[in-house]
C-alpha positions as CSV (number, residue, x, y, z in Angstrom):
1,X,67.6,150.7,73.3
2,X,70.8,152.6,72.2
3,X,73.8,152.7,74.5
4,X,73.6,156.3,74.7
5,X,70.3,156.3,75.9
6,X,71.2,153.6,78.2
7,X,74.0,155.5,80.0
8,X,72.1,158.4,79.7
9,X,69.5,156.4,81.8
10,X,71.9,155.2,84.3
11,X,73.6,158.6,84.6
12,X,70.3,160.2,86.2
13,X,69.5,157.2,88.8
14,X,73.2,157.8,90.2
15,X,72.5,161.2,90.0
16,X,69.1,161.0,91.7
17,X,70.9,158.5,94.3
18,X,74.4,160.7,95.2
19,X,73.6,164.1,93.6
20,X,76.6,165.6,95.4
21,X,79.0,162.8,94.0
22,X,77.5,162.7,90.7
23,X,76.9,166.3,90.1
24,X,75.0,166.2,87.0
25,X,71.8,164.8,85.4
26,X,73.0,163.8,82.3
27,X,76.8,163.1,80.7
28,X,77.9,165.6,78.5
29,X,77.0,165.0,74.7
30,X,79.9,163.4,72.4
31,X,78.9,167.0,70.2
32,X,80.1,169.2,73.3
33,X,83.3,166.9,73.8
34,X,84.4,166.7,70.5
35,X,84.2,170.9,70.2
36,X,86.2,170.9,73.5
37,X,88.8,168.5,72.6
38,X,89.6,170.0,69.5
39,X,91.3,173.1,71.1
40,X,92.9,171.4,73.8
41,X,95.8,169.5,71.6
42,X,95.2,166.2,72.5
43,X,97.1,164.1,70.1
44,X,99.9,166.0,70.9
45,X,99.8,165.5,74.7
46,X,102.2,163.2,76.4
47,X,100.3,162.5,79.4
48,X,96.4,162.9,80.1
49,X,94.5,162.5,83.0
50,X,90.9,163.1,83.0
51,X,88.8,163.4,86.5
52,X,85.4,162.3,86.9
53,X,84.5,160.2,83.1
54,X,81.6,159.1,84.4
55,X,80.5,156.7,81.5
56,X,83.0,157.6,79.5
57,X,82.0,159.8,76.6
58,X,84.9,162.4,76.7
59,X,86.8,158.8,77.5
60,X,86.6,157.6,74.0
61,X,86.9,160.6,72.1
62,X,90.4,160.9,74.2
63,X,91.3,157.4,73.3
64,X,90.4,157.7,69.7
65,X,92.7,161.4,69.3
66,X,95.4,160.5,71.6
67,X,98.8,159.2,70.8
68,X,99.8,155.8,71.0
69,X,102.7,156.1,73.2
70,X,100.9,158.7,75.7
71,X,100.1,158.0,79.0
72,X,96.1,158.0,80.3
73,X,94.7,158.4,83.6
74,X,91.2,158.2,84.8
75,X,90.1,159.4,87.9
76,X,86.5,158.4,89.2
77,X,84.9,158.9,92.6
78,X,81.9,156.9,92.0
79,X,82.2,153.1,91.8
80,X,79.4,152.5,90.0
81,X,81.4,154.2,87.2
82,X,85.0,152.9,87.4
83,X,83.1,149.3,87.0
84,X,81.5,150.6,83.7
85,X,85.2,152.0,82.9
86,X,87.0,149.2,83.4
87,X,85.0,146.7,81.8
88,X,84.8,149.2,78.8
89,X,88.2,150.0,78.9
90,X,91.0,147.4,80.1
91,X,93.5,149.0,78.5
92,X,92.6,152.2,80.3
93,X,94.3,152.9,83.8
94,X,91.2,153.8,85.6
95,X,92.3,154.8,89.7
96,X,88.7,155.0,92.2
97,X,89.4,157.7,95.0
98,X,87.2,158.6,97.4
99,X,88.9,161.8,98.6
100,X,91.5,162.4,101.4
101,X,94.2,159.7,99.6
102,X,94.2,156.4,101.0
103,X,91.9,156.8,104.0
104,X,88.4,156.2,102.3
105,X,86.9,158.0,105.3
106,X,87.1,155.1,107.8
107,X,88.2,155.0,111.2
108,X,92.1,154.7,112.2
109,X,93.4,156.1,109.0
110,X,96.7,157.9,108.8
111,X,98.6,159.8,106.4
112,X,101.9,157.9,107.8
113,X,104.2,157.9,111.2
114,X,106.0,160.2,112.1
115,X,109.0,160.0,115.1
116,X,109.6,162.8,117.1
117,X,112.4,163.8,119.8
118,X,111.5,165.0,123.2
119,X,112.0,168.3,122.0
120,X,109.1,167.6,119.4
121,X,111.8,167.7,116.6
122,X,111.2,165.4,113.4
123,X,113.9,162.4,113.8
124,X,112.0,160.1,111.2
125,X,109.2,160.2,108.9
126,X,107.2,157.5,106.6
127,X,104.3,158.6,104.4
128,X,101.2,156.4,102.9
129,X,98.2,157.2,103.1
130,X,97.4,153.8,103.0
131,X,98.6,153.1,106.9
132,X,95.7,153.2,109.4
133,X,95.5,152.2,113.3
134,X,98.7,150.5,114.5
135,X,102.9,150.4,114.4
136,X,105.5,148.5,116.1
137,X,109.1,149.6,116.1
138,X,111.2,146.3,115.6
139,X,114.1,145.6,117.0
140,X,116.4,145.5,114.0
141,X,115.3,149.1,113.4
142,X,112.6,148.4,111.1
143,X,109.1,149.2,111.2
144,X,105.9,146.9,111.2
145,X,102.5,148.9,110.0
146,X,99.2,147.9,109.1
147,X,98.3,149.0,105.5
148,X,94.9,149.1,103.1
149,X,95.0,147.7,99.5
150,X,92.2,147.3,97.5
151,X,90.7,143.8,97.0
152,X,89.6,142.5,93.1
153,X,86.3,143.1,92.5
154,X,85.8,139.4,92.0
155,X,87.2,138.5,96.1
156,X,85.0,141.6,96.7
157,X,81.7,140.0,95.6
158,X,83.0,136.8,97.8
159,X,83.1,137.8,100.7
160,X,80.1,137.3,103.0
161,X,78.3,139.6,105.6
162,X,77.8,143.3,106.4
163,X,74.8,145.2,105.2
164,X,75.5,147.4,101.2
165,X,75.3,150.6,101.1
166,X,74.9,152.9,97.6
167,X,77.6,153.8,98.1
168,X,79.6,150.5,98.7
169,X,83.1,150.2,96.6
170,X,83.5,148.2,93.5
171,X,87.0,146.9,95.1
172,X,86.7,146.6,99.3
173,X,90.2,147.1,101.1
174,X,91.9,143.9,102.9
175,X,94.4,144.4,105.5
176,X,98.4,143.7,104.9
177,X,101.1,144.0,107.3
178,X,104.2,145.3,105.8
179,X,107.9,145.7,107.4
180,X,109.4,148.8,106.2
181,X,113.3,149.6,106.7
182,X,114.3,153.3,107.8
183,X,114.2,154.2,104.4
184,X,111.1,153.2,104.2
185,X,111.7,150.2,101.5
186,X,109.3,147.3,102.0
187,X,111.3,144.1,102.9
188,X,108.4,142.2,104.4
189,X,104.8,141.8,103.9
190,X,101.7,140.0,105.0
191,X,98.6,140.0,102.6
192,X,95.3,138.7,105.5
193,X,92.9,137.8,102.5
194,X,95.8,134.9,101.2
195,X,95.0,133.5,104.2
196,X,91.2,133.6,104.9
197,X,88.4,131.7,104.4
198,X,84.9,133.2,102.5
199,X,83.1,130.9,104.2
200,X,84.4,131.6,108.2
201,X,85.9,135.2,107.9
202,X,82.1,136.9,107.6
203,X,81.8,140.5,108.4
204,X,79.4,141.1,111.3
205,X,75.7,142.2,110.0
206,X,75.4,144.9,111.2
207,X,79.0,146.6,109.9
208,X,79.4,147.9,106.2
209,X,81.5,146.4,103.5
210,X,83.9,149.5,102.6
211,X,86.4,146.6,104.0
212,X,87.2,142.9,104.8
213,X,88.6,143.2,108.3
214,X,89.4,146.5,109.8
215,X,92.6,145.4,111.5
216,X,93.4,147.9,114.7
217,X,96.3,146.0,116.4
218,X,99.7,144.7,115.1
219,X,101.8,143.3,117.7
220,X,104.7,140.7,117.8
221,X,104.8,137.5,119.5
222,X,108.3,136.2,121.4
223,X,109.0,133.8,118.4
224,X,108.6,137.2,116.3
225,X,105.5,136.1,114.9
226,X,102.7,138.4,114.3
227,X,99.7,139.1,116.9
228,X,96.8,140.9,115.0
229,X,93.1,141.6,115.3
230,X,90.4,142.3,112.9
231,X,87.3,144.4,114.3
232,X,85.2,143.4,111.6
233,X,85.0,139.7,111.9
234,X,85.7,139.8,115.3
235,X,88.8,137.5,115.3
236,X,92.3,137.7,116.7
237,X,95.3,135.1,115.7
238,X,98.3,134.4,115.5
239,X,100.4,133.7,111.9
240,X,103.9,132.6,111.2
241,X,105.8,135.6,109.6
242,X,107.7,133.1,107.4
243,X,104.9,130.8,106.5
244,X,102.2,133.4,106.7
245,X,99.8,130.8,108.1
246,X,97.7,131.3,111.0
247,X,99.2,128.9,113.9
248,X,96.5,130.5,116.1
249,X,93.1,131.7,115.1
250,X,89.8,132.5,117.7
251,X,87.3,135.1,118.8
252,X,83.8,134.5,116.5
253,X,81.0,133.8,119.0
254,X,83.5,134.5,122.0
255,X,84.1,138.2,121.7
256,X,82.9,141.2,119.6
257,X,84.9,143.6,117.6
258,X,87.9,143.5,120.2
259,X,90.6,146.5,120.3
260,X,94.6,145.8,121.4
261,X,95.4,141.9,122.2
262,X,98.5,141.5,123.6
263,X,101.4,138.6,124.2
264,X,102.1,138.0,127.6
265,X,105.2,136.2,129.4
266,X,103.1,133.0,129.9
267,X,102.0,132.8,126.8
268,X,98.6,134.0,127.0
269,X,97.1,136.8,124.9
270,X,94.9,139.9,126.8
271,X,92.7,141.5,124.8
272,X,90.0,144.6,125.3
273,X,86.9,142.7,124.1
274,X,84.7,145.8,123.4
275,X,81.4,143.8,123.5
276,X,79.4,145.8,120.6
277,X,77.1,144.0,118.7
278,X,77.0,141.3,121.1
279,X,74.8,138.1,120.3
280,X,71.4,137.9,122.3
281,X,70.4,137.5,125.0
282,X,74.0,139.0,126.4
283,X,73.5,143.0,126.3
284,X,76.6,144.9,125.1
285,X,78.6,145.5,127.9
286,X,82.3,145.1,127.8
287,X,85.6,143.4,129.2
288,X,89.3,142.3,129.5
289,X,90.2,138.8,128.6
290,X,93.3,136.9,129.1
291,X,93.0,133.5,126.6
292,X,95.5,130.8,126.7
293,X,96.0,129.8,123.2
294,X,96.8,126.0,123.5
295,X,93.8,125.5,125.0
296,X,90.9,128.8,124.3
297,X,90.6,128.6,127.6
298,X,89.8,131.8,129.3
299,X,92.1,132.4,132.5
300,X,91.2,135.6,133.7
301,X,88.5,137.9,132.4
302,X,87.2,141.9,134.2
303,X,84.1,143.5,133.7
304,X,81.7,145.6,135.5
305,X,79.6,145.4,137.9
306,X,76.7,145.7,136.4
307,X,78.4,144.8,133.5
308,X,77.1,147.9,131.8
309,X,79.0,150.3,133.8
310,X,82.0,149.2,132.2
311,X,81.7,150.0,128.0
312,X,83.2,151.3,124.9
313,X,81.7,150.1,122.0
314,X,85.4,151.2,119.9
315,X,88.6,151.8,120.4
316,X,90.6,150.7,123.8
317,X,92.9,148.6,125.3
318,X,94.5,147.1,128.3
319,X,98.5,146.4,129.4
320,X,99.5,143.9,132.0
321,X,101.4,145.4,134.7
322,X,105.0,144.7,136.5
323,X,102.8,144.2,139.1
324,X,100.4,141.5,137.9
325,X,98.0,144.1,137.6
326,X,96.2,145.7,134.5
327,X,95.9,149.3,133.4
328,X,92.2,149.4,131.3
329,X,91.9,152.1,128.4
330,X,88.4,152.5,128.4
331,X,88.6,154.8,125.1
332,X,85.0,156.1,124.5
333,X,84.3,157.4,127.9
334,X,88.6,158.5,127.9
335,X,88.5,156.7,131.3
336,X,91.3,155.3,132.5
337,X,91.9,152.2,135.5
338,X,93.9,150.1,137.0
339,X,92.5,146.6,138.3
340,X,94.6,143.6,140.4
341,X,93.8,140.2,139.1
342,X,91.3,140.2,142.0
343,X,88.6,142.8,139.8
344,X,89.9,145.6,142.5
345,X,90.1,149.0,140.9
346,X,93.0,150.8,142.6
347,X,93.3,154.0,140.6
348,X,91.2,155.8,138.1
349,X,92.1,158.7,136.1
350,X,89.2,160.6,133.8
351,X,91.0,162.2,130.4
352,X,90.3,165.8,131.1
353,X,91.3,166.9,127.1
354,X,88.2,167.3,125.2
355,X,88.4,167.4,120.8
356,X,86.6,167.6,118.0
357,X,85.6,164.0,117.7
358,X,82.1,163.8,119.4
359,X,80.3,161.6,116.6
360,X,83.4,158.8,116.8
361,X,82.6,158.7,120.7
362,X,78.9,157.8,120.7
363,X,77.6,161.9,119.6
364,X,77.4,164.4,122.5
365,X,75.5,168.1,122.2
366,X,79.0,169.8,122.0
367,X,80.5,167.6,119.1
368,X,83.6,166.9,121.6
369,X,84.7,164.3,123.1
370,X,87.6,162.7,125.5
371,X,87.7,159.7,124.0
372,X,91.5,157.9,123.9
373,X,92.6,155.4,121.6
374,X,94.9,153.3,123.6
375,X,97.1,153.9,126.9
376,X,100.4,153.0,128.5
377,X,102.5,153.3,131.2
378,X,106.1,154.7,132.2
379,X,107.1,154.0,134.9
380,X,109.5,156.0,136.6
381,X,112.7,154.5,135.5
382,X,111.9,154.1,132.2
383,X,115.1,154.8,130.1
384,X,113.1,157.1,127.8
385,X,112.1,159.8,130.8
386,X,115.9,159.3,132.0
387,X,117.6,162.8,133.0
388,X,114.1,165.1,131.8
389,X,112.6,167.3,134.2
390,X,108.9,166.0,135.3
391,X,108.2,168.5,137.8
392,X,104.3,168.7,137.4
393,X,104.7,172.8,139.2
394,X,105.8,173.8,135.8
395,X,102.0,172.9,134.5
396,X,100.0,174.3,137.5
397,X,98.2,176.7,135.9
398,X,97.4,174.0,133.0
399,X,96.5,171.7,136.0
400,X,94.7,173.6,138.1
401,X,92.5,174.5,135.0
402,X,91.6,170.9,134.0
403,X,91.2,169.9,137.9
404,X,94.1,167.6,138.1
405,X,96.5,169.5,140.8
């Protein structure tokens, strides 16, 4: 069969199976891109960049008029195609988007941080639209992020679980961890899939595989090692930031898709274990656990009672208080509470704000939602609210709308 019927083939079953992606039935005929070309002065450009190849027709006919020392740029949406490309092509720079930059539509994205003064004034700013979930400002000024790059297609096709999807990407995103200075240079980095094992790190059935992990925490250890969690195989650990080893590594069969671990004074790590997707016979339900790391002994865990009445199947958190106690971000339900080590629940707050962001918090009939990512607490000497006025009367109105006065 000849390739052009081939392609011509495989253009209408990706057209019949994302007709918005795909846009077409059939590539355009080398006849209608050769009359195009011609007036567009192609062997004298200096730089090309064509959007959407598909299998490449116009591709070749651009290679084959185009100067040797100009630049080419192909841009593809569907990964079915920028496989084809690539194969066809490895000379050609071929870049798969999915739209909105570096986010690929999945949860936590960003399009960078952004530091503020109490006046809301811009003080610093760091763009990528590759950073997604968490930060930590570090001590010598610099700035710890989590960040997506693509995976080969090769450690793609390696690593296990998760269900496919059509529309599943040739190259899946790992997780790296990289230090940037306040210019926003790149003095340190972490790369997760150096250090994980095909065989142990499996994605959860019942998640996709548009990535590895999903890290949604980043935090830093006393020893300035790194404390991180990844949603999709349900692990948390701990790695040396020289060595880039894991000195620490738990959570498969023990917790599901857990939000926010934190490293406490005694050297225990609390975590929001979110409890989706948990194994049979359990039902989901979910909890706080503080683990001791020498040991994966549990010391102290809080749930509901009946265990269901406490859930969020994303998002979340928990911070251990001054106190000894813990202040609980239940993020779905935006509930907020505070509980002593004895499971006593002595203050509860319900996040009055509502936004567009039903669907992320489980769907409601208005397409809102309340839902809050993480929590923490000032208290009331905290340097930061030092000399500012925190009269609540100056909200009243505000207050008295949203039933908090």
């Amino acid at each position: 069969m000849a390739a052009s019927l081939i392609d011509q083939l495989r253009f209408l079953g990706r057209f019949l199976l994302r007709p918005k992606v795909t846009g077409a039935v059939a590539p355009s005929s080398p006849q209608l891109v050769a009359a195009m070309l011609e007036k567009m002065g192609v062997d004298e450009a200096r730089a090309i960049a064509e959007l959407g190849p598909g299998t490449g027709v116009a591709t070749v006919e651009i290679l084959r008029r185009l100067a040797s020392e100009a630049q080419f740029l192909a841009v593809e949406k569907d990964p079915a195609w920028v496989a084809l490309l690539r194969r066809r092509h490895p000379e050609l720079d071929v870049e798969h988007v999915t739209g909105g930059g570096g986010d690929q539509g999945i949860g936590g994205h960003a399009g960078g941080l952004v530091e503020l003064d109490w006046d809301g004034n811009l003080v610093w700013e760091l763009e990528n639209p590759w950073m997604h979930h968490d930060f930590q400002r570090l001590e010598n000024g610099n700035t710890l992020a989590l960040v997506w790059e693509e995976l080969s297609s090769d450690m793609t096709f390696r690593v296990k679980g998760g269900f496919t999807t059509a529309e599943d990407p040739v190259q899946m995103l790992g997780d790296v961890v990289r230090e940037f200075s306040p210019k926003g240079e790149v003095v340190h980095e972490w790369k997760s899939w150096e250090h994980l094992d095909f065989d142990t790190d499996v994605i959860c059935p019942l998640e996709g595989r548009r990535e590895w992990t999903h890290g949604n925490s980043i935090n830093v250890t006393a020893d300035g090692d790194y404390l991180v969690s990844f949603r999709q195989t349900s692990t948390v650990g701990i790695l040396d930031r020289e060595s880039g080893r894991f000195t620490w590594k738990w959570g498969p069969g023990e917790v599901s898709h857990q939000h926010n671990p934190s490293f406490l004074d005694n050297g225990r790590v609390l975590l929001f274990d979110n409890g989706s997707h948990r194994r049979a016979p359990n039902t989901n339900y979910s909890r706080i656990v503080e683990i001791d790391p020498a040991n994966n002994d549990i010391a102290w865990d809080y749930r509901g009672e009946p265990a269901i009445s406490f859930y969020s199947y994303q998002i979340s958190g928990a911070e251990r208080q001054p106190n000894g106690n813990t202040l609980i971000c239940e993020g779905a339900t935006g509930r907020f509470i505070e509980v002593t080590s004895g499971h006593q629940i002595v203050w509860e707050y319900i996040n009055p704000l509502f936004a567009d962001s039903g669907r992320l918090a489980g769907g409601s009939s208005s397409g809102r939602a309340n839902s809050v990512f993480r929590a923490h607490r000032f208290s009331p000497d905290a340097p930061a609210l030092e000399g500012r006025d925190l009269d609540p009367a100056k909200y009243g109105n505000l207050n008295r709308i949203l039933g908090t006065s």
